[in-house]
C-alpha atoms as one frame of an Amber mdcrd trajectory, in Angstrom:
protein
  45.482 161.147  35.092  43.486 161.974  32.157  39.582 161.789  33.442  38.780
 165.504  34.393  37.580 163.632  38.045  41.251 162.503  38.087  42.704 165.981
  37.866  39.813 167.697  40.302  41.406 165.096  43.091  45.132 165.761  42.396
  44.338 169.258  42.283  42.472 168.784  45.884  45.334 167.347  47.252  47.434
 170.496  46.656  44.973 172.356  49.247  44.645 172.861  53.509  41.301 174.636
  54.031  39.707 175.812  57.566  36.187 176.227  57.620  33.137 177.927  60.175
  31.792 176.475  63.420  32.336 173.626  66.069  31.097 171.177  63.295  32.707
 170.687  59.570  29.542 172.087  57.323  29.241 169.368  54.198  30.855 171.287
  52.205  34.127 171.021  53.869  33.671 167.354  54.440  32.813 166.787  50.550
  36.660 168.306  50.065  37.797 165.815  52.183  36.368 163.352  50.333  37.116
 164.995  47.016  40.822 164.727  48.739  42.191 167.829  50.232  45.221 167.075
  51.735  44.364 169.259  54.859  42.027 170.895  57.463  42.893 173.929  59.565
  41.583 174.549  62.896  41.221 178.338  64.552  39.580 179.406  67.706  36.128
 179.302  66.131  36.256 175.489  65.930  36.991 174.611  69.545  34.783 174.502
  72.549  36.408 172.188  74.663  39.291 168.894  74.519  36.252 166.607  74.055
  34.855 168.276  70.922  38.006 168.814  69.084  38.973 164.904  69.165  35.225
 164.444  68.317  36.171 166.982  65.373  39.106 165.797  64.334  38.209 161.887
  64.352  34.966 162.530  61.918  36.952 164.575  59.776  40.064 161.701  59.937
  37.050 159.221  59.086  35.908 161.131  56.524  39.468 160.934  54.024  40.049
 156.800  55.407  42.001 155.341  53.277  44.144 158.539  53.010  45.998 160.540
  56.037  44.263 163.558  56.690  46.659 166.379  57.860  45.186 168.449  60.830
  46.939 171.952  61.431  46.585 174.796  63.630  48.774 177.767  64.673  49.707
 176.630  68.232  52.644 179.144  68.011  51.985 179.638  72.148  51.222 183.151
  73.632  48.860 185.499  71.954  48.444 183.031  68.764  46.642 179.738  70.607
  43.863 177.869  68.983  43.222 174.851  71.883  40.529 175.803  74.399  43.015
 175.029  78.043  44.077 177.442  80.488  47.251 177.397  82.615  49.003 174.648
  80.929  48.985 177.084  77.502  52.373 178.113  76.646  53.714 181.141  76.618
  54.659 182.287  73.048  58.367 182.577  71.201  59.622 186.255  72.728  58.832
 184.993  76.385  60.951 182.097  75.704  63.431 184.517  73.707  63.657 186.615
  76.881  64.378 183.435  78.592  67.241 182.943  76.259  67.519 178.487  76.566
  67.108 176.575  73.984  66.750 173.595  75.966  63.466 174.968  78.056  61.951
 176.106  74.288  62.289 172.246  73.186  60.885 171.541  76.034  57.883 173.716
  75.819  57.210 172.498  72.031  57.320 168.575  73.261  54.723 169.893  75.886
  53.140 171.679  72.737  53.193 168.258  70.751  51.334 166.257  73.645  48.749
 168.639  73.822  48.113 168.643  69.980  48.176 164.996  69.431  45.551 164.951
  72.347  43.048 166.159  69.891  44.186 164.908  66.651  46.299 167.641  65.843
  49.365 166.620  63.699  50.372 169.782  61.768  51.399 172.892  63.734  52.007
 176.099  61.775  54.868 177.322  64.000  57.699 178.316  64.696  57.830 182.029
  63.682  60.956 182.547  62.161  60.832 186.428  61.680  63.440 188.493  63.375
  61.989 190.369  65.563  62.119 194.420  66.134  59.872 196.357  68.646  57.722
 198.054  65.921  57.372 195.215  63.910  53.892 193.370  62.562  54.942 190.565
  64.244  55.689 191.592  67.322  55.686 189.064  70.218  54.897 185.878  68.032
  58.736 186.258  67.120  61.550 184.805  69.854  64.307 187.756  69.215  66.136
 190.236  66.880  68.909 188.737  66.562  69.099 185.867  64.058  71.403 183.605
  65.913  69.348 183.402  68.441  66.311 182.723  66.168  68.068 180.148  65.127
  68.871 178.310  67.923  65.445 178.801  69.465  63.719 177.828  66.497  65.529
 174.588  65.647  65.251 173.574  69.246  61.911 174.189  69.370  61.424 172.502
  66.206  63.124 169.325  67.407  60.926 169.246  70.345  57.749 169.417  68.690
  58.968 166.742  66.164  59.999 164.481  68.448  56.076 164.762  69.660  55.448
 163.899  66.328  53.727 166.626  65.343  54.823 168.217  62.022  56.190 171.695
  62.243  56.089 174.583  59.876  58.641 177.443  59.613  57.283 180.659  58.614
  57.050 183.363  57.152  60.004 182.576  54.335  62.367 184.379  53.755  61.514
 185.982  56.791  58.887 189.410  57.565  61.888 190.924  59.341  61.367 194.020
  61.378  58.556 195.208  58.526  55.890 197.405  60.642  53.378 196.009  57.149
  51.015 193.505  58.284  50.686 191.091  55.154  47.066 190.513  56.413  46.148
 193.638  55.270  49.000 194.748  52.372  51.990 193.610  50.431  54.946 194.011
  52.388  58.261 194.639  50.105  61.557 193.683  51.864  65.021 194.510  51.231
  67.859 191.480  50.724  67.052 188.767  52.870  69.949 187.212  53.413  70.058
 187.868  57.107  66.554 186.942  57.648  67.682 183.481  56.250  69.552 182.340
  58.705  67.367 180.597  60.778  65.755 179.213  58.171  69.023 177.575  57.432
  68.915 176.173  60.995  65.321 175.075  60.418  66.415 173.395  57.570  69.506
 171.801  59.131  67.160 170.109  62.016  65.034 168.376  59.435  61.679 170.753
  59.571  58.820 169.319  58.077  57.292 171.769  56.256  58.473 175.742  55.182
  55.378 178.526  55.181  56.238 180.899  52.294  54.917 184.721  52.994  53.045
 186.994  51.049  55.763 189.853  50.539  57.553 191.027  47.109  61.016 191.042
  47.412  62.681 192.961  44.506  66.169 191.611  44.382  64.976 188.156  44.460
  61.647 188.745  41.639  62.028 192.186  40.147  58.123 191.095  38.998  56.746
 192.226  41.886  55.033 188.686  42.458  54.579 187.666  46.274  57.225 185.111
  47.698  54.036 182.464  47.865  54.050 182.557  44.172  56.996 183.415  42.763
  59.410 180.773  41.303  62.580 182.428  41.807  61.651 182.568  45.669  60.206
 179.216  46.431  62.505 177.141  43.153  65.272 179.250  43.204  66.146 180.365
  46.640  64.381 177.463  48.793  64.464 174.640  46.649  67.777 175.611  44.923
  70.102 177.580  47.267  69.447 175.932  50.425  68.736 172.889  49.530  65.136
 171.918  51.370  63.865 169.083  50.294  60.162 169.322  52.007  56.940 170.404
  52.422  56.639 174.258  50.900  53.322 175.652  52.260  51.525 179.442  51.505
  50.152 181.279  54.215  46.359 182.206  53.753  45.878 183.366  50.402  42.768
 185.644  51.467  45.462 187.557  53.467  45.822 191.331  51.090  49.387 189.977
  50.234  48.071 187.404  48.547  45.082 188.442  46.472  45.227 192.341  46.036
  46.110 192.373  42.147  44.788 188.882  41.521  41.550 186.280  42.611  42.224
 184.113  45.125  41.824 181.044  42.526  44.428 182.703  40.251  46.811 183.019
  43.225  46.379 179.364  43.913  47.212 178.880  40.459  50.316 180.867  40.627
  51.275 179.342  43.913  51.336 175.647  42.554  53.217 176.730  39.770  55.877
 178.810  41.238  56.664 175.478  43.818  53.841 175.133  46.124  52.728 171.958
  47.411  50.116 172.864  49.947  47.851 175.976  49.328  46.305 177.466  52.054
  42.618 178.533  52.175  41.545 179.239  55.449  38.059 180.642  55.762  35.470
 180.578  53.077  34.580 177.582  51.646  33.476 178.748  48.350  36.573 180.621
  47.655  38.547 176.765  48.817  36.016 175.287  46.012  36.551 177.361  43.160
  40.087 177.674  43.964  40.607 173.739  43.477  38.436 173.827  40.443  41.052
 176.855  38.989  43.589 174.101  39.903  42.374 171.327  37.952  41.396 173.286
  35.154  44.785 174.585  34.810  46.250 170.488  34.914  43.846 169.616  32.189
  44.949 172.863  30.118  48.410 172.265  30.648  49.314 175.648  31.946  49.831
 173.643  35.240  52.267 170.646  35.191  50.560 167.347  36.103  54.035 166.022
  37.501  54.446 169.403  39.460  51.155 168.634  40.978  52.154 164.520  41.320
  55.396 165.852  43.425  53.905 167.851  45.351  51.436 164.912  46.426  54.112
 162.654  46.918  56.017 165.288  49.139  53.016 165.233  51.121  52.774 161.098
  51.424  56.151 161.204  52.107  55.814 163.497  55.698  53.074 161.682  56.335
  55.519 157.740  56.045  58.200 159.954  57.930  56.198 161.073  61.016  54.099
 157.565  61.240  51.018 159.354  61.112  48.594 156.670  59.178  48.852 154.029
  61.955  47.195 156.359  64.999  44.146 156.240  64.808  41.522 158.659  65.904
  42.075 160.523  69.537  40.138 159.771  71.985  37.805 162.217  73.506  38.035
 161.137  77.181  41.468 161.323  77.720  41.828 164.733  75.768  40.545 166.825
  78.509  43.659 165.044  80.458  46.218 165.440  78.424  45.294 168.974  77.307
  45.307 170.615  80.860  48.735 168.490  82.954  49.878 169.013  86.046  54.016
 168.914  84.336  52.744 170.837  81.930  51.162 173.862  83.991  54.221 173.593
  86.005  56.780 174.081  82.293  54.403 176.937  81.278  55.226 178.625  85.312
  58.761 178.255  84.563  58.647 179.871  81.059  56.760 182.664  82.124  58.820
 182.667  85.572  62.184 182.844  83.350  60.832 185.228  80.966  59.820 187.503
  83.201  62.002 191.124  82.598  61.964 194.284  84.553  63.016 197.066  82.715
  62.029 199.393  86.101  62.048 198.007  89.225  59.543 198.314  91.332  56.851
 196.699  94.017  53.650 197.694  95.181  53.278 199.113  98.252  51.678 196.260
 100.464  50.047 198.694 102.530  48.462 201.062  99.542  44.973 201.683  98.039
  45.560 200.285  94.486  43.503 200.169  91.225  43.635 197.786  88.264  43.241
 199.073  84.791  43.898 196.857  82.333  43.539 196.373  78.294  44.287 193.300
  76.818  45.066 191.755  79.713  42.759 189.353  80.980  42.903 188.362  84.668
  45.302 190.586  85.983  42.698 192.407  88.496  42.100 188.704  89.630  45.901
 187.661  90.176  46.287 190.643  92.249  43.658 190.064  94.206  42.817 193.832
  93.837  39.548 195.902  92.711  39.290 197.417  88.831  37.407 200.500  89.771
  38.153 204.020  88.071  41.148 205.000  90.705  40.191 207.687  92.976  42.670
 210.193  94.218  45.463 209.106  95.915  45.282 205.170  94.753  48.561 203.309
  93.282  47.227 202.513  89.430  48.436 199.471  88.297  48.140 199.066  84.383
  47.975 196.208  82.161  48.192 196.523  78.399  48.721 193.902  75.527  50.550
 194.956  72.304  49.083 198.264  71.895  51.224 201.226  73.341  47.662 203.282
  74.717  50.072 206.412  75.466  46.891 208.385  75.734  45.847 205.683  78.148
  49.159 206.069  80.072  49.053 209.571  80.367  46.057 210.143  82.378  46.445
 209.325  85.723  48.210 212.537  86.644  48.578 212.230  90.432  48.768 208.640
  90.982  52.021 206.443  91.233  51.822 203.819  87.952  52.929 200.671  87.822
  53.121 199.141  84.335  53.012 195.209  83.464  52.646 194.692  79.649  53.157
 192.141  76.397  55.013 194.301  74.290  58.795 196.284  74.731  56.962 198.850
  72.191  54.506 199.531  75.184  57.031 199.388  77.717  59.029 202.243  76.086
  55.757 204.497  76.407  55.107 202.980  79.918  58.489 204.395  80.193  58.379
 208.004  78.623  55.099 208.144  80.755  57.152 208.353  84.205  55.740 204.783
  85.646  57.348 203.522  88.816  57.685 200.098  87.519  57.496 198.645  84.577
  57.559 195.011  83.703  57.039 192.459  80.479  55.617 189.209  80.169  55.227
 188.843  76.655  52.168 187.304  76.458  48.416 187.128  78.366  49.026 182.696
  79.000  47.614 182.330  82.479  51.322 181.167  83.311  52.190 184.762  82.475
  49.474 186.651  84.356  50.009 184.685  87.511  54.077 185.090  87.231  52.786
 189.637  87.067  50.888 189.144  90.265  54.305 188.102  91.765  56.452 190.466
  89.662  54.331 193.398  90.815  53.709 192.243  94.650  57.275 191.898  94.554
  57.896 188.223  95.138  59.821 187.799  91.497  63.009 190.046  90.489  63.036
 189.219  86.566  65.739 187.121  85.294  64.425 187.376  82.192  66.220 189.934
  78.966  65.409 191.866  76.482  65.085 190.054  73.303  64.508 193.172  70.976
  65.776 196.701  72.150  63.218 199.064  73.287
């Protein structure tokens, strides 16, 4: 590995990169021939099941002889990249308010179908985060209590990895309750030695692959460094202390977290050399190219470790041998459409939402009442009812619908009319709450499953079996 070619390629194969449009632009497919070990898919690159496989089996073409890895953060719920509708999961809190571990493996094997249908094989999930009601992470984690994390996140880790998709814990050591959204700043966290726990359960199941987050944490690296690049975190902790023997992956390193002292090349730099073996890039391609050329230049000055960079490859070769993913082949786009939207699997997304469902005031709609719709961030909810989303007049029942924002003003301003509340987050049912509503009710997420399962809660034809996972 001495030709400076040589190096560019290993340093390639230390990178995932996600890229604009329904197409790959050439210069994302000249990375995957240079030999980046990854692609990333969001919402921007699917249309429909038939163009996804289309995507996916160009850009699997494209790296022949080598495996291409194919991620996406399916976590379920609010974070969903695949283009179906009522066979979409609902996300980690609605099966945390469900509270079995059995239905979550369940809904990740459902999960793994869907993603192999379009040539998915890497899914950035679960969220491993404790959860707290004011937290940056709100919904997208299954509870506050770590046991429970634990067991819902190995579960559902077994059941997307028996779909033989790989699965990624994040964000390591855990985000905790932190209201800092590492998109946007540097989160610094206390001890994490609770946070760790289910990452010791994640580990225990055999996870494929550990996403390392973007927050300092002091008692671990008094330098200040993120946890993506800092040695202590990633060597020390994951590597050393508990023992994990795969895939160690950064989130995005144009998240703030990442890059707000340092270039996003120099982070990548840091990243391999703190214990990285797959950097994340996920949006601008030029950024993904200059950050690979950073890489090699650092291999051929020595400041990176050519055998760090050789493990890291063969850590990568080695999930792709374990999970059988070089002998699939491409997907093929007539079926996907199938297998992305079926009948078992609308009916497992019902039940998740059904068994999620939790009142925290009871209360139905009169069946005889004038009643108004307002909703925000909720699509569809006027529709399930089967009711009008006119400005209420005087008089009307107002039934509203919010997502994770708490809107008191919103809340507030219906004096006069009796308010019924269904909503995503606890944080907005405690204002839904301090706002007098008659009823208030969460779902947890806006999947179809969950919108159609509100219509029921709030006609009355569903009690809630479903509990709090993080106190209001």
């Amino acid at each position: 590995m001495s030709e400076p070619e040589d190096l560019r390629r290993l340093a390639a194969s230390l990178f995932v990169v996600g890229f604009p449009g329904l197409e790959a632009p050439g210069v994302t497919l000249r990375l995957v021939e240079d030999g980046v070990a990854g692609v990333i898919y969001f919402a921007r690159n699917a249309q429909n099941a038939e163009q996804v496989a289309r995507l996916s089996a160009t850009l699997l073409d494209r790296a022949r002889p080598r495996q291409l890895l194919i991620a996406a953060d399916e976590e379920g719920g609010l974070v969903s990249r695949l283009p179906r509708g009522p066979a979409r999961m609902p996300g980690a809190m609605a099966l945390g308010a469900a509270g079995d571990p059995a239905l979550a493996r369940r809904a990740a094997a459902a999960t793994a179908g869907q993603l192999r249908a379009v040539g998915i094989n890497v899914d950035l999930a679960p969220v491993l985060d404790l959860g707290g009601r004011d937290s940056a992470i709100g919904t997208r984690s299954f509870a506050a209590d770590p046991d429970a994390v634990a067991a819902l996140g190995a579960a559902w880790i077994q059941g997307l990895q028996d779909g033989g998709v790989l699965a990624v814990a994040k964000h390591f050591p855990g985000l905790g309750t932190t209201p800092v959204d590492s998109h946007l700043a540097r989160p610094v966290l206390a001890p994490p030695e609770v946070s760790l726990v289910p990452f010791r359960a994640a580990i225990g199941v055999g996870v494929a692959a550990v996403m390392v987050a973007h927050a300092a944490i002091p008692d671990l690296d008094p330098s200040g460094e993120p946890a993506s690049r800092s040695r202590p975190v990633v060597e020390g902790l994951l590597r050393g202390r508990m023992g994990f023997g795969g895939l160690v992956m950064t989130d995005c390193l144009e998240m703030q977290g990442a890059t707000a002292d340092v270039t996003v090349s120099e982070a990548a730099v840091r990243a391999v050399a703190a214990g990285a073996d797959l950097v994340l890039i996920s949006h601008r391609p030029d950024l993904q190219v200059a950050a690979v050329d950073a890489v090699a230049t650092a291999l051929a000055e020595g400041r990176l470790s050519i055998e760090r960079a050789r493990a890291a490859a063969e850590r990568v070769a080695a999930a792709v041998r374990r999970f059988g993913l070089a002998g699939r082949g491409n997907p093929d786009p007539d079926a996907a459409p199938f297998l992305l939207d079926r009948p078992s699997d609308r009916a497992l997304a019902r039940e998740v939402a059904e068994r999620a469902l939790t009142c925290v005031r009871a209360g139905a709609l009169p069946s005889d009442g004038d009643i108004c719709v307002v909703s925000r961030g909720v699509p569809g909810l006027a529709e399930a009812l089967g009711v009008s989303t006119a400005a209420p007049a005087n008089g009307q029942t107002v039934v509203v619908g919010l997502g994770r924002s708490p809107a008191p003003d919103l809340l507030q301003s219906f004096p006069g009319h009796e308010l019924y509340v269904w909503c995503i987050s606890p944080a907005v049912a405690a204002a839904a709450l301090a706002a007098g509503a008659r009823a208030v009710w969460i779902g947890y997420d806006d999947a179809p499953a969950s919108v159609g399962v509100a219509a029921d809660a709030l006609w009355g034809r569903l009690s809630g079996t479903g509990r709090l996972p993080v106190s209001l």
